[in-house]
FIGU-139697 format. One record per residue: x, y, z of N, C-alpha, C in turn; residue in one letter. Coordinates in Angstrom, 2 decimals. Example, Ala and Ser with C-alpha at 12.3 -4.5 7.8 and 13.67 -1.06 7.14 Angstrom:
2
    n_east   n_north      n_up   ca_east   ca_north     ca_up    c_east   c_north      c_up   rest
     13.19     -5.69      7.80     12.30      -4.50      7.80     13.20     -3.30      7.80      A
     12.85     -2.25      7.08     13.67      -1.06      7.14     12.90      0.03      7.87      S
***
This chain:
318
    n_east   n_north      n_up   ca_east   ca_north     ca_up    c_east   c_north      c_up   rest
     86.36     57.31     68.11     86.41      58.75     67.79     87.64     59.05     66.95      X
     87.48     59.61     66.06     88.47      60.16     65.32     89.48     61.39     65.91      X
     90.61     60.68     65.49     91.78      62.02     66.17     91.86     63.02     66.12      X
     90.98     63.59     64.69     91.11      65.38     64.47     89.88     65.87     65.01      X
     89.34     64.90     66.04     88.17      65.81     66.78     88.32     65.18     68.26      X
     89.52     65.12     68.71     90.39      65.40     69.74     91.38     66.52     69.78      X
     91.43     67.19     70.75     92.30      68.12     70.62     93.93     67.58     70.82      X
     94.88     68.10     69.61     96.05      68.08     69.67     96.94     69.41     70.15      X
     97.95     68.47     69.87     99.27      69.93     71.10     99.98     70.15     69.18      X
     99.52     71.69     69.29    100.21      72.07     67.79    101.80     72.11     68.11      X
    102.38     71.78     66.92    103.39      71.82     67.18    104.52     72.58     65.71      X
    105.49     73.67     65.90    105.61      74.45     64.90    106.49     73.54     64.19      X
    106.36     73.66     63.08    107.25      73.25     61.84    107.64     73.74     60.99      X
    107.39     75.25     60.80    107.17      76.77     59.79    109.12     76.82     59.65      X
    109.28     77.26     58.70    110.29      77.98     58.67    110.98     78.92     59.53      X
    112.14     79.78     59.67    112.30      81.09     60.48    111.50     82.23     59.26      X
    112.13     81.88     58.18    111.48      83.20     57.12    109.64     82.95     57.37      X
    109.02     81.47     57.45    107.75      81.67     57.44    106.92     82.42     58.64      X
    107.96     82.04     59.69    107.42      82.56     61.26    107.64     83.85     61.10      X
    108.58     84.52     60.36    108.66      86.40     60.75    107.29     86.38     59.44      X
    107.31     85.63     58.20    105.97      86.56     57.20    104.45     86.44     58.15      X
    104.44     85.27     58.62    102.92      85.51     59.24    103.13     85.97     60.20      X
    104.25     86.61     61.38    103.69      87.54     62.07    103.13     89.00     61.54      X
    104.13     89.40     60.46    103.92      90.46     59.00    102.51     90.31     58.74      X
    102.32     89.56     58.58    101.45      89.25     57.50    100.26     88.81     58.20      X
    100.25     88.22     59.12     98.77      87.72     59.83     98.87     87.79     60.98      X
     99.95     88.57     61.56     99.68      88.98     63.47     99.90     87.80     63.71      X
    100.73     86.68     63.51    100.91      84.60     63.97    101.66     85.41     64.99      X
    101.80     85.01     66.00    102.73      84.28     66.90    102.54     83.23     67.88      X
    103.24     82.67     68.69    103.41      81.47     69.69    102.02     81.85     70.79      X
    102.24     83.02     70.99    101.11      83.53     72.26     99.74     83.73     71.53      X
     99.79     83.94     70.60     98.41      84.57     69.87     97.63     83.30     69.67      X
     98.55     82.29     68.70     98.31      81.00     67.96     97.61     79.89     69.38      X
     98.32     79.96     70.31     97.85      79.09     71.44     96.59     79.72     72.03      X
     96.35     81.17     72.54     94.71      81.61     72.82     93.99     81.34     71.99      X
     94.41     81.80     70.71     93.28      81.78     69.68     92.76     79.78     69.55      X
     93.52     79.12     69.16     93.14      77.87     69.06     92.45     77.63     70.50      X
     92.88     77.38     72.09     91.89      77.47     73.12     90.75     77.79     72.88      X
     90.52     79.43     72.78     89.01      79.65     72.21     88.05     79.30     71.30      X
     88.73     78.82     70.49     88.12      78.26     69.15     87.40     76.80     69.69      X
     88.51     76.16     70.42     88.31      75.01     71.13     87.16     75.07     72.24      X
     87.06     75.99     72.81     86.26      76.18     74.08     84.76     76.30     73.38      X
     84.88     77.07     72.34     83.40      77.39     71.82     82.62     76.70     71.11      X
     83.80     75.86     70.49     82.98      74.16     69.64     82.70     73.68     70.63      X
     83.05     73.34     71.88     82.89      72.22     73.04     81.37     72.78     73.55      X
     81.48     74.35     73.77     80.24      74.94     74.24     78.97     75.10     73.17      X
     79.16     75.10     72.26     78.33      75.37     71.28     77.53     73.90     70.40      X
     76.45     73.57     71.17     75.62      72.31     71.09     75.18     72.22     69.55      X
     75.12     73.15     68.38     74.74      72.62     67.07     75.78     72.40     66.30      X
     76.95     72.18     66.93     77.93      71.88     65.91     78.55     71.00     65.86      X
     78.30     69.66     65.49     78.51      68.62     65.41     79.60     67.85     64.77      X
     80.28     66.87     65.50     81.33      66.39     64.94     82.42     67.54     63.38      X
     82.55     68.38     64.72     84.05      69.39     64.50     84.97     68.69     64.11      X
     85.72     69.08     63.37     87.34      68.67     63.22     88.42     69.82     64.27      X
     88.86     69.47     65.73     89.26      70.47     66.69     90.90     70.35     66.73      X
     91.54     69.48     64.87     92.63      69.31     65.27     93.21     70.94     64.82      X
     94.64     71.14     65.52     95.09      72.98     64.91     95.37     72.50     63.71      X
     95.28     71.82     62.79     95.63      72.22     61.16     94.39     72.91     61.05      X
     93.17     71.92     61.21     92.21      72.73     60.20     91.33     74.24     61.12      X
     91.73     74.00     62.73     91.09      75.16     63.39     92.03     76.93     62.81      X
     93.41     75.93     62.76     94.20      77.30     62.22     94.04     78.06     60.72      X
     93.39     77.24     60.01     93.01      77.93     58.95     92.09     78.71     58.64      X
     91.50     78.99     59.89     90.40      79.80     59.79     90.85     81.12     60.51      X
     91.57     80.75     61.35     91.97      82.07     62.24     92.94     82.89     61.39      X
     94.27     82.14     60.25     95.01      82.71     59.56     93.89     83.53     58.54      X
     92.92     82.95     58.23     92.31      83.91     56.97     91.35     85.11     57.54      X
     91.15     85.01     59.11     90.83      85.65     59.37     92.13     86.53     60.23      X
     93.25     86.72     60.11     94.08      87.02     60.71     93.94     87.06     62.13      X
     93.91     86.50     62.60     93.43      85.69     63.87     92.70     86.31     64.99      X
     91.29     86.98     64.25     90.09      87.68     64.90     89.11     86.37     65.20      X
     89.28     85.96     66.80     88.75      84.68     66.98     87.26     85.07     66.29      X
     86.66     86.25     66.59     84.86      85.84     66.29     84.61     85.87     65.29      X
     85.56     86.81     63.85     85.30      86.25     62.70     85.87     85.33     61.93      X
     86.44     84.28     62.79     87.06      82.91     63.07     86.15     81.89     62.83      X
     85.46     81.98     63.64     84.05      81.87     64.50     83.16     81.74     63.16      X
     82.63     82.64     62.35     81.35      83.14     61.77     82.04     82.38     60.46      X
     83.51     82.11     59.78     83.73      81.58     58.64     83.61     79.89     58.93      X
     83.76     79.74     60.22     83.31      77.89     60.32     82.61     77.46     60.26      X
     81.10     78.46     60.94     79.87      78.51     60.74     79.71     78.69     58.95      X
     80.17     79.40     58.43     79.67      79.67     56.86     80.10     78.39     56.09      X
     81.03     77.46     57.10     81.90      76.62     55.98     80.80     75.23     56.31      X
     80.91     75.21     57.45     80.13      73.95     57.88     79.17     74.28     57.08      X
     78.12     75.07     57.22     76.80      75.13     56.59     76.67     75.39     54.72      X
     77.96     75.96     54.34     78.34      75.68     52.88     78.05     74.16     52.50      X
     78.79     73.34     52.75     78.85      71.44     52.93     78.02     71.42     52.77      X
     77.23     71.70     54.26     76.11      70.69     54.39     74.90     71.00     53.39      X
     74.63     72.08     53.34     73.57      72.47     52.26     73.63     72.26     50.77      X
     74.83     72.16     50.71     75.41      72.06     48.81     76.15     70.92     49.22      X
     75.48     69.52     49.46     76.72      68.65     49.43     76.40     67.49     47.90      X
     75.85     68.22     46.80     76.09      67.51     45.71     77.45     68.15     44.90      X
     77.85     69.44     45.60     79.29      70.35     45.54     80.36     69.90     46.13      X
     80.20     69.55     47.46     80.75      69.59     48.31     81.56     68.09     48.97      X
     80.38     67.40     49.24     80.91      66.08     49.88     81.44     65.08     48.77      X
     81.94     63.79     49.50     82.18      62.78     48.66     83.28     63.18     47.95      X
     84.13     64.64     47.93     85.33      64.78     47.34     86.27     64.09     47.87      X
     86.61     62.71     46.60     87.75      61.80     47.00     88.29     61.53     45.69      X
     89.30     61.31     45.41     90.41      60.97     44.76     89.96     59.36     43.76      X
     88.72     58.81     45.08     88.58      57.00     44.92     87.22     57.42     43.77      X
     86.58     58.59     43.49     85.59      59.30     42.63     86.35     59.15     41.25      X
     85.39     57.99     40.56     85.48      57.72     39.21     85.96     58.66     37.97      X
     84.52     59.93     38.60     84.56      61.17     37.70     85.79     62.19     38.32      X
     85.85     62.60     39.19     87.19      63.03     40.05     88.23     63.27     39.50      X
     88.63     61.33     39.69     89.77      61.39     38.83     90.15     61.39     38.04      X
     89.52     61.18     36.87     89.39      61.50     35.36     89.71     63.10     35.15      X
     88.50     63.67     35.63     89.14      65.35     35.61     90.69     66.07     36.44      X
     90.99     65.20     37.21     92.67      65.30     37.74     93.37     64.93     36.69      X
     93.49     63.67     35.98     94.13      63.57     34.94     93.93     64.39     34.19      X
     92.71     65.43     33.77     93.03      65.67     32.39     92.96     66.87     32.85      X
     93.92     67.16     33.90     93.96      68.63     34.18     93.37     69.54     34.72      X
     92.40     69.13     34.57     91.10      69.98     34.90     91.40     70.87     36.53      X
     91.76     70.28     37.36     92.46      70.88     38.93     93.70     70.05     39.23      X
     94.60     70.80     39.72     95.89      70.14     39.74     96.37     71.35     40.51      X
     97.43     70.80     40.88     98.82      71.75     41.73     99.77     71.68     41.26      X
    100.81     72.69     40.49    102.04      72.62     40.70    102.95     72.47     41.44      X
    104.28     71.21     41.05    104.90      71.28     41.92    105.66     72.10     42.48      X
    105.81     73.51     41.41    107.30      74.28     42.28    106.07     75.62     42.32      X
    106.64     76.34     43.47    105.81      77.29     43.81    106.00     79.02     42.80      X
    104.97     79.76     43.05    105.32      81.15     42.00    105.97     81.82     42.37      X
    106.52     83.09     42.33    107.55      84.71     42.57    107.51     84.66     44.13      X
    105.91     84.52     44.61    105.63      85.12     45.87    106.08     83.31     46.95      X
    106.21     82.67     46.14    106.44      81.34     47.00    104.88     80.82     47.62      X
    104.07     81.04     46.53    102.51      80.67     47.13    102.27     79.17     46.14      X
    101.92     78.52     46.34    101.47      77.29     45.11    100.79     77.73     44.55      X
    100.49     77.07     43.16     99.81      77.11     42.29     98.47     76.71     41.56      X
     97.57     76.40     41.59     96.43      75.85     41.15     96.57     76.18     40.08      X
     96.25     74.80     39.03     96.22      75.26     37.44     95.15     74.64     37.10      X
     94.38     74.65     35.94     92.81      74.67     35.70     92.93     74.52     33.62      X
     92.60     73.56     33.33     92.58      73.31     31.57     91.32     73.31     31.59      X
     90.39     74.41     31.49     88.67      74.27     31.29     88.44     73.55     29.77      X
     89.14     73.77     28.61     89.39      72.86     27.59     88.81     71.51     27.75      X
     89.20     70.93     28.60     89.59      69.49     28.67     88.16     68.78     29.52      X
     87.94     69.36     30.18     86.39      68.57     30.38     85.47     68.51     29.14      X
     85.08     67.54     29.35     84.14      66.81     28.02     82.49     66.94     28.94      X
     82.04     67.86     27.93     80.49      67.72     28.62     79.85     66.96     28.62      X
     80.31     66.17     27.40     79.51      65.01     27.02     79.44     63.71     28.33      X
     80.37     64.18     29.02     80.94      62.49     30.34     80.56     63.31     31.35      X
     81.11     64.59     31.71     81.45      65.25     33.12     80.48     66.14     33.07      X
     79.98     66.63     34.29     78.79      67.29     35.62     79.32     68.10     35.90      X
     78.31     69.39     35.58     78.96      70.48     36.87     79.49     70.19     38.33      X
     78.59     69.42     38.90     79.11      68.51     40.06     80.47     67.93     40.28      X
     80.71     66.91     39.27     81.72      66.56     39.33     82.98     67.53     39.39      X
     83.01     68.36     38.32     84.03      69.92     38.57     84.05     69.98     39.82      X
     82.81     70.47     40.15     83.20      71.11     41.49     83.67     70.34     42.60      X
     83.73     69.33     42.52     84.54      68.30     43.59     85.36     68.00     43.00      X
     85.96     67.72     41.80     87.67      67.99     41.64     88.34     69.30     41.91      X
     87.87     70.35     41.68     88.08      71.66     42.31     88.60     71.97     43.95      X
     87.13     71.61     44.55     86.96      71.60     45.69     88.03     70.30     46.57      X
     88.39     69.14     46.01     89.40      68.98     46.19     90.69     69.06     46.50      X
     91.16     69.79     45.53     92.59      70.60     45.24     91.70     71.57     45.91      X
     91.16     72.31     46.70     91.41      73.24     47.46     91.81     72.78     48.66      X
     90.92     71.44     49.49     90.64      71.59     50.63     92.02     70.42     51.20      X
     92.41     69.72     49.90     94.00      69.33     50.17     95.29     70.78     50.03      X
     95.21     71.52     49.46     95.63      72.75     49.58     95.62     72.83     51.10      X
     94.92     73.24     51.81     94.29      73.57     52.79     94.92     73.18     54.16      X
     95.27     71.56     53.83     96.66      70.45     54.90     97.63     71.11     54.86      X
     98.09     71.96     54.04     99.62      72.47     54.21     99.53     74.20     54.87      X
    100.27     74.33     55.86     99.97      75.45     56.77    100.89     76.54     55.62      X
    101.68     76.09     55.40    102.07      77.24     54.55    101.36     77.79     53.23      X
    100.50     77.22     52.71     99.20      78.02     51.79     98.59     78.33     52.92      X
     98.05     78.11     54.02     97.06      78.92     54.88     97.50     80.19     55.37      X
     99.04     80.27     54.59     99.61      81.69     55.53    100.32     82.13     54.55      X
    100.31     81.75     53.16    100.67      82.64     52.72     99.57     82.74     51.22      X
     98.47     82.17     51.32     97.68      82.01     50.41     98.38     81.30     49.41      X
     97.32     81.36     48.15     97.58      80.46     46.80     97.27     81.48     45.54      X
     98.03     81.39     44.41     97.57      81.42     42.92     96.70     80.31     42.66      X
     95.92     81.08     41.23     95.34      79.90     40.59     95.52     80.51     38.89      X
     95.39     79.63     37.67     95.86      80.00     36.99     94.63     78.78     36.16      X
     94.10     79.93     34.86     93.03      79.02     34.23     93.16     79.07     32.46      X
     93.14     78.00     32.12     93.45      78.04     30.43     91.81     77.69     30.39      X
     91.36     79.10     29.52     90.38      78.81     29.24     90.37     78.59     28.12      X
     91.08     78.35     27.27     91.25      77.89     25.94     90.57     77.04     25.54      X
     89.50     76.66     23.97     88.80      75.28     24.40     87.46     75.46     25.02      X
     87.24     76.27     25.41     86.11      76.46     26.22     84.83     76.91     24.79      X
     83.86     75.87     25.09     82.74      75.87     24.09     81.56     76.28     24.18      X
     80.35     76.29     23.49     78.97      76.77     24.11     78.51     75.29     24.67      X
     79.32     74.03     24.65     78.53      73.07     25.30     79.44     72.71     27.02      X
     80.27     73.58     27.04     81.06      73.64     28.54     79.75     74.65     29.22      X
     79.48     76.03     28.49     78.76      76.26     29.32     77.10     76.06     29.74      X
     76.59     75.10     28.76     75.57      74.59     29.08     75.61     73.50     30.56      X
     76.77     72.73     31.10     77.06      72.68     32.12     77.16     73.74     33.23      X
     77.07     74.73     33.15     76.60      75.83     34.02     76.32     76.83     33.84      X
     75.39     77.35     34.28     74.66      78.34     33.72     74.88     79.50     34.54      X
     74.86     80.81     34.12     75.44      81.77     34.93     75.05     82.04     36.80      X
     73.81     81.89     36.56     73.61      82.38     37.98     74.11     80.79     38.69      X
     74.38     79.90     38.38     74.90      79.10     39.16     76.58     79.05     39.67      X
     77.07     79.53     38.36     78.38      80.17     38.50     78.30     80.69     39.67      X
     77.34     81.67     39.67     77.70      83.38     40.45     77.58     82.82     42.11      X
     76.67     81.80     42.21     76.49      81.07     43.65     77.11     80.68     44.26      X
     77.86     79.47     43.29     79.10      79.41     43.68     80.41     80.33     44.47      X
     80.92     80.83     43.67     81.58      82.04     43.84     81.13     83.02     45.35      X
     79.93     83.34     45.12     79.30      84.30     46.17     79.22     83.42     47.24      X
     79.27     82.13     47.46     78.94      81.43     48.52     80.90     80.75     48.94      X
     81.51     80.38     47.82     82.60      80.20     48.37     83.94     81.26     48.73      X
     83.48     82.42     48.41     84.26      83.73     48.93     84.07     84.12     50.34      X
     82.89     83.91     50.70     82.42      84.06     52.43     82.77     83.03     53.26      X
     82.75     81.71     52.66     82.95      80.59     53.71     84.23     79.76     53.73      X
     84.95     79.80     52.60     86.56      78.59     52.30     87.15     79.95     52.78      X
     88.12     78.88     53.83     88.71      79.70     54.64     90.38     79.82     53.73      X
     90.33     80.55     52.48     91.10      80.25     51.79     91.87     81.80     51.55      X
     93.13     81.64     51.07     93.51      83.53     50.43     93.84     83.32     49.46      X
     92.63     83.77     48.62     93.08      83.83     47.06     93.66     85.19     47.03      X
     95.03     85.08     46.24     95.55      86.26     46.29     96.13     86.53     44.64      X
     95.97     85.44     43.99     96.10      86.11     42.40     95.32     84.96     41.40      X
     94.40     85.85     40.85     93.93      84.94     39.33     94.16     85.52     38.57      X
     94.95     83.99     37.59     95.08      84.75     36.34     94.50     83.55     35.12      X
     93.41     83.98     34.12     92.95      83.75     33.45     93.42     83.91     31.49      X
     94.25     82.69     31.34     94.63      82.46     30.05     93.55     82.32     28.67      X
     93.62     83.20     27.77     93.02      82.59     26.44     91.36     82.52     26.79      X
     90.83     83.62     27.54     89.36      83.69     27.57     88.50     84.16     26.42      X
     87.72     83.29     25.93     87.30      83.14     24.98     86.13     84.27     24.89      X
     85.59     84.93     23.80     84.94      85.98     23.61     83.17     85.40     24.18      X
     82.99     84.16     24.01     81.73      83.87     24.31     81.60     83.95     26.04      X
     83.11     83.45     26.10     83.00      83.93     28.11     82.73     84.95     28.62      X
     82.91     86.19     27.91     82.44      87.55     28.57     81.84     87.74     28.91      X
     80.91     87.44     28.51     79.56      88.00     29.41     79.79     87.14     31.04      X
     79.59     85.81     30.63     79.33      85.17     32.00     80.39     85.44     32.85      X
     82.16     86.16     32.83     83.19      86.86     33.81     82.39     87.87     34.27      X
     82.11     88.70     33.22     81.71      90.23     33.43     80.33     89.80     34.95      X
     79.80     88.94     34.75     78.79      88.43     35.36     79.14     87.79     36.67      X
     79.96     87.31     36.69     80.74      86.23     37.86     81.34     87.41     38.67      X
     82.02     88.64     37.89     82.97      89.29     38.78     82.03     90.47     39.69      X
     80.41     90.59     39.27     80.14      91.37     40.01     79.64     91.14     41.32      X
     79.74     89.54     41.75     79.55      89.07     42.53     81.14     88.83     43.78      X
     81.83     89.46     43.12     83.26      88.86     44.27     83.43     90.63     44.88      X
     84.18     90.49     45.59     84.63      91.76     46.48     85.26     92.98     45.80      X
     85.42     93.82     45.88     86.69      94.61     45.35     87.92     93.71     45.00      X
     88.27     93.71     46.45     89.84      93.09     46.27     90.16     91.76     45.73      X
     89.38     91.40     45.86     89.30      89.76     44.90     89.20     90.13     43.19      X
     88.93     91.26     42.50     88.63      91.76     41.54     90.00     92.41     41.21      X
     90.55     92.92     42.07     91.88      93.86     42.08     92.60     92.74     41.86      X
     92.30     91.36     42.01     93.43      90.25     41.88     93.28     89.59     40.52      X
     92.72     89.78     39.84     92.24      89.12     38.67     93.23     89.71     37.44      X
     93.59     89.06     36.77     94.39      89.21     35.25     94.33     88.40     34.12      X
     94.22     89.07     33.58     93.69      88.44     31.91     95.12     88.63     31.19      X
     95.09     87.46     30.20     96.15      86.90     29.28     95.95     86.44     28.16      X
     96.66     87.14     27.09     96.46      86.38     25.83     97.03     84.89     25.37      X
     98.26     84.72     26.22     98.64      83.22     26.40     99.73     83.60     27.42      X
    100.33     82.42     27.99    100.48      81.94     28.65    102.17     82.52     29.15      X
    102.84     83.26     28.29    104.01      83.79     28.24    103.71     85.22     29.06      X
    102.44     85.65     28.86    102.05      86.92     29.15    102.38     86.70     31.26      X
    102.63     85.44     31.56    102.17      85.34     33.12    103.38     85.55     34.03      X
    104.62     85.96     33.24    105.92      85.75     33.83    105.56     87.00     34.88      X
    104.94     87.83     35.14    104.84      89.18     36.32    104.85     87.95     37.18      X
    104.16     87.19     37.77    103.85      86.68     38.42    104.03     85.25     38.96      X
    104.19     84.67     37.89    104.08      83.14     37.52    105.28     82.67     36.79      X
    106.12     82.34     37.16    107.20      82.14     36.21    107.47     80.73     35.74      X
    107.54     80.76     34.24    106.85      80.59     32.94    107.62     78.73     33.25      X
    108.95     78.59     33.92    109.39      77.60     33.88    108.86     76.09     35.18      X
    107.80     77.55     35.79    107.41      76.14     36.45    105.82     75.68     36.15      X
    105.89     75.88     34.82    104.40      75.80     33.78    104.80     74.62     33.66      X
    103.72     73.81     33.28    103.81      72.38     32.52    104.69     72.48     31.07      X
    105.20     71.69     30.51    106.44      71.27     29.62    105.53     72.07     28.69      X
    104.15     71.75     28.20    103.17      71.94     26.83    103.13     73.59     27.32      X
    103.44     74.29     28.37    102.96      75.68     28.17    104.14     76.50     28.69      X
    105.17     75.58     27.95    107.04      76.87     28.29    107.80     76.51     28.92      X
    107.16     75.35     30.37    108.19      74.59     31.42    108.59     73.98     31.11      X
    109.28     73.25     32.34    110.35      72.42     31.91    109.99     70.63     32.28      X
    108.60     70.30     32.98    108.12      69.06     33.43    106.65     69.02     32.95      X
    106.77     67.82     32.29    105.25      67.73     31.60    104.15     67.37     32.02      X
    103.10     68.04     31.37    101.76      68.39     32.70    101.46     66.57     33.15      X
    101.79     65.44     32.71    101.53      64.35     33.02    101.92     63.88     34.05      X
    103.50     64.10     34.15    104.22      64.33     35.37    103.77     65.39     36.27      X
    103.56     66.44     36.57    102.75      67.02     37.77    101.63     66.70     38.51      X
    100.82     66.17     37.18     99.24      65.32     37.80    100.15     64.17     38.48      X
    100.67     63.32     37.83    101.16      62.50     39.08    101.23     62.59     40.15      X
    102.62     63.83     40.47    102.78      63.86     41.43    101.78     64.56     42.52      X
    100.62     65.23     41.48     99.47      66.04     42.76     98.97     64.51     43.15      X
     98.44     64.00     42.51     97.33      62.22     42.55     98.31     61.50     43.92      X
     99.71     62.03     43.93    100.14      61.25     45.14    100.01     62.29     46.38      X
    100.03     63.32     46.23     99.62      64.23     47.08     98.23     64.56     47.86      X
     97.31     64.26     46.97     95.91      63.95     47.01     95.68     62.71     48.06      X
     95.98     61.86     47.38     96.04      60.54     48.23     96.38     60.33     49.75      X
     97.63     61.25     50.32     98.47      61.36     51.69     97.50     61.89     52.29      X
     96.09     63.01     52.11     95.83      63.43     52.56     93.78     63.38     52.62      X
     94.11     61.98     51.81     92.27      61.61     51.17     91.72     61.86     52.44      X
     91.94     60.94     53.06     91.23      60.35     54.69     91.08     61.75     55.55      X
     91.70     62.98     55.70     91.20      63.98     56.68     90.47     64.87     55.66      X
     90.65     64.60     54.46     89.63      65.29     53.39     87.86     64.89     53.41      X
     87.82     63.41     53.10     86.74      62.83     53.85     86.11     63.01     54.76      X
     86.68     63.09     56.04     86.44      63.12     57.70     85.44     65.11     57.97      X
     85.93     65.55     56.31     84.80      66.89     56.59     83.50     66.33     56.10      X
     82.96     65.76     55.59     81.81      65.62     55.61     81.15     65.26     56.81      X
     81.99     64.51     58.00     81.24      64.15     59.24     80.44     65.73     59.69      X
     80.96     66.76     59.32     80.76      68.11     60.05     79.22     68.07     59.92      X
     78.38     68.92     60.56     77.48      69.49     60.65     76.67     70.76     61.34      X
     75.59     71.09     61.40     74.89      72.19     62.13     73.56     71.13     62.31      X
     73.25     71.64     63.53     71.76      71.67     63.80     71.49     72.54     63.92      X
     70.41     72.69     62.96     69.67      74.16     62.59     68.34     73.83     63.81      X
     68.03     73.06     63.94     66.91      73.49     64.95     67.10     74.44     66.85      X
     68.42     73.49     66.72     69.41      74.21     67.73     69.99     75.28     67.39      X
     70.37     76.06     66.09     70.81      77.26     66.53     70.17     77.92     66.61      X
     68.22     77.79     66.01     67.51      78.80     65.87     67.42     79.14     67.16      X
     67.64     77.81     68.00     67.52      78.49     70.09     68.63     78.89     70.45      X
     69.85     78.82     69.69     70.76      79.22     70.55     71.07     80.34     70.68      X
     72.01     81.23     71.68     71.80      82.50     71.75     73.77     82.52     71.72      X
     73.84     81.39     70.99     75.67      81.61     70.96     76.39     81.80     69.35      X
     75.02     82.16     68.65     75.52      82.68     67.12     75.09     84.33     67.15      X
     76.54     84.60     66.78     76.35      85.97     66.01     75.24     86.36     65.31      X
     74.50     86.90     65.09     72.98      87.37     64.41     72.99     87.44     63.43      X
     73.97     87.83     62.55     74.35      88.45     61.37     74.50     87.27     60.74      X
     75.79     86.17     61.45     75.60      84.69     60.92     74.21     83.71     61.04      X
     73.82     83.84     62.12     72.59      83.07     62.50     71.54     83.39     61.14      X
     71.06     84.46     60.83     70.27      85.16     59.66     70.39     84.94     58.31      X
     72.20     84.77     57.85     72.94      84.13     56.64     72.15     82.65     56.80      X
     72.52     82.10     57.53     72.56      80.66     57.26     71.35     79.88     57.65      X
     70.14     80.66     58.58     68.90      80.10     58.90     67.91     81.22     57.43      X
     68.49     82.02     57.20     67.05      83.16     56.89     67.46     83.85     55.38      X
     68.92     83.63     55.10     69.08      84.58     53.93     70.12     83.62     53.08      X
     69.80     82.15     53.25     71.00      81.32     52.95     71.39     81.37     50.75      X
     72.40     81.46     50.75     72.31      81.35     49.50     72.22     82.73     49.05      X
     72.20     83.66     49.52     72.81      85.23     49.24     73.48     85.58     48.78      X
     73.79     86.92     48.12     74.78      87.11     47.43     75.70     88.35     47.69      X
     75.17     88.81     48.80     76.12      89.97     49.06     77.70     89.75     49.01      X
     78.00     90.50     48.60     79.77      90.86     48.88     80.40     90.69     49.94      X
     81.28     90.42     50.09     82.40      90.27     51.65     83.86     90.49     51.44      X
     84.48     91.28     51.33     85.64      91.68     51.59     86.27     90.94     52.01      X
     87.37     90.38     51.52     88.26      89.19     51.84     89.60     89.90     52.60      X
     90.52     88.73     53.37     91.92      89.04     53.60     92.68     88.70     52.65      X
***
C-alpha cells in the first residue's frame, strides 16, 4: 500500500507570516486544520465508491484551503476532481515528466514555473503558446504539460494558501495552434477545471493576444465565473505586467534577469522531486455503479457527475 493512502500526522512547516495569512485568509488554524482533515478522513474510509484515495494532509488539505475549510464543499470538489481524471484521462492521466511529448513542451516553455515569486508572494505559471508546434504536439499533450505544472504546484502548501498567477505570451499564436483546439473544447476544459482543481487562481494575465484570438477569449470567458473574469488582464507586452508581476523576475528574453533556459531547468528538477505522488493520482477513482446506490453523495454532486457530466454551468470560485 502506498503511504499517501495511509493516514499521516500533519505536521506544520508554514511560516509565522504564512500561519497569521491563512487564518486571514482561509479561517487555517491548528484546531480547524486537525477536524477538518479527521472528517475528510472518516468519510473516504466510509464512503465505498471511492477508491484508492490519496488520505495523505498535503493533498486532503488542498481541498479544504480552496474551499476555505467548509468540510462538505471539501467533500463535493474531490468528488468533481476524482471524476474530472477519470472521465478525461486522455487530459488528465499519465502526466509525467518521463512523457516524450511533456517534456519537449516544458522545454520550450510551453508550462513552467518561475523561480522567484510575484508582489503578492504567489508563484508564477508562465505559458509561451508561440512555441508549440502543431505540426509534433496534441491538444492532449498541452494539457498534460499544463496539468502538470498545476498538480506539482499543488505539493507546495504555500500555493494552496495563498493561490498562484499565471501569465500567457500569446504571441505567435497561429490559425494552425488553433486548429489543435477548437472552441467548445477550450470552453470544457475551463468549465470543467474551474469546478473541480482544487486550485486559487487569483490573477491572469494574458500577453500579446492576437486579434484572431478574440473571438475564441470572448468565448472561453463566458464560461468562467464572475470573479475569475474580474481576474483577467490583457497586455500589450510584457512591461505592461509590473502592477502585478514584477518585470525582473521574467525570464532574461522578457526584461529579467535569468534566462528562460535556466528556469525550465530548474522547474524539470522540481517536477521530478515530486513525479511519483503526481502519478499515484491516477490510482484514484469512483464507482459509479456504487454511487448511483449510495445515499452518501450530495445530490447536486451525485447529478453533476452521474447525469449532467460535462456541463457547463458557472461556479463561483474562492
Amino acid at each position: 500500500m502506498s503511504s499517501i493512502t495511509i493516514p499521516d500526522k500533519y505536521v506544520c512547516t508554514l511560516s509565522e507570516e504564512l500561519i497569521k495569512f491563512a487564518k486571514k485568509e482561509i479561517r487555517e488554524d491548528e484546531k480547524t486544520r486537525e477536524q477538518a482533515l479527521a472528517q475528510m478522513r472518516d468519510w473516504i474510509a466510509k464512503t465505498d465508491y471511492i477508491k484508492n484515495c490519496r488520505i495523505d494532509a498535503n493533498f486532503l488539505l488542498r481541498f479544504l484551503r480552496v474551499k476555505k475549510f467548509s468540510v462538505p464543499m471539501a467533500q463535493e470538489t474531490l468528488l468533481r476532481y476524482i471524476s474530472m481524471r477519470q472521465q478525461h484521462p486522455h487530459w488528465f492521466h499519465y502526466s509525467s515528466i518521463h512523457d516524450p511529448m511533456v517534456l519537449d513542451l516544458i522545454n520550450r516553455g510551453v508550462a513552467f514555473a518561475l523561480p522567484k515569486k510575484d508582489k503578492a508572494g504567489r508563484r508564477v505559471m508562465f505559458t509561451i503558446g508561440g512555441n508549440i508546434d502543431p505540426s509534433v504536439h496534441t491538444a492532449e499533450g498541452v494539457m498534460k504539460a499544463i496539468m502538470l505544472t498545476f498538480e506539482s504546484f499543488l505539493e507546495d502548501e504555500e500555493v494552496q494558501i495563498r493561490g498562484f498567477s499565471h501569465v500567457l505570451d500569446e504571441s505567435g499564436i497561429t490559425i494552425s495552434h488553433l486548429v489543435l483546439w477548437n472552441p467548445t473544447e477550450i470552453s470544457r476544459i475551463f468549465g470543467i477545471c474551474e469546478r473541480a482543481m482544487p486550485m486559487r487562481h487569483k490573477r491572469l494575465d494574458f500577453v500579446r493576444l492576437p486579434m484572431l484570438l478574440n473571438y475564441v477569449y470572448e468565448l472561453v470567458v463566458t464560461f468562467m465565473s464572475e470573479k475569475m473574469r474580474s481576474r483577467i488582464r490583457l497586455h500589450k507586452d510584457s512591461s505592461h505586467l509590473c502592477d502585478g508581476v514584477d518585470q525582473k523576475i521574467l525570464p532574461k528574453e522578457y526584461g529579467g534577469e535569468v534566462p528562460l533556459a535556466d528556469m525550465i531547468q530548474l522547474f524539470k528538477e522540481e517536477i521530478a522531486s515530486r513525479n511519483s505522488r503526481v502519478e499515484d493520482l491516477d490510482q484514484m477513482e469512483l464507482d459509479f455503479e456504487l454511487m448511483k446506490k449510495s445515499s452518501n453523495t450530495p445530490k447536486k454532486v451525485s447529478n453533476d457527475i452521474l447525469g449532467m457530466r460535462g456541463s457547463f454551468k458557472r461556479l463561483e470560485i474562492d
